[in-house]
N, C-alpha and C positions, 0 to 999 in steps of 0.2 A: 643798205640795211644788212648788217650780217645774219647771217646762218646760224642756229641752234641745233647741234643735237642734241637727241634724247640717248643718250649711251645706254639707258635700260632698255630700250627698245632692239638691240641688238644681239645676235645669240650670238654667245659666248663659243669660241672654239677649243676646245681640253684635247691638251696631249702639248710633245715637241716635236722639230723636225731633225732634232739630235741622232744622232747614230748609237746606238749601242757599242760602249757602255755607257756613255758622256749622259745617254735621255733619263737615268734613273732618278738623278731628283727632280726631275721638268716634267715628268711624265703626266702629273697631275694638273698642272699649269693651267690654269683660265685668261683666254684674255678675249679683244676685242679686236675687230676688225672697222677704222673709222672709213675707210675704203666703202665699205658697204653700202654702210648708211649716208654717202652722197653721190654716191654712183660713181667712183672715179674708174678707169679705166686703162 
């Protein structure tokens, strides 16, 4: 049986790991972590 996530059930992480100057258009960036939501490790 596979696995479902709910990807809305996830909080979003905003920002980048860019260095300055490179993060200025990332800065606002939303994304997801699928890592979370199945507990990988």
């Amino acid at each position: 049986m596979a696995m479902r996530i709910d990807v809305t059930g996830i909080a979003p992480v905003i920002g980048t790991l860019y260095p300055p100057p490179f993060d200025k258009r990332w800065r606002a960036s939303e994304r997801r972590w699928l890592r979370d939501a199945v507990a990988l490790t």
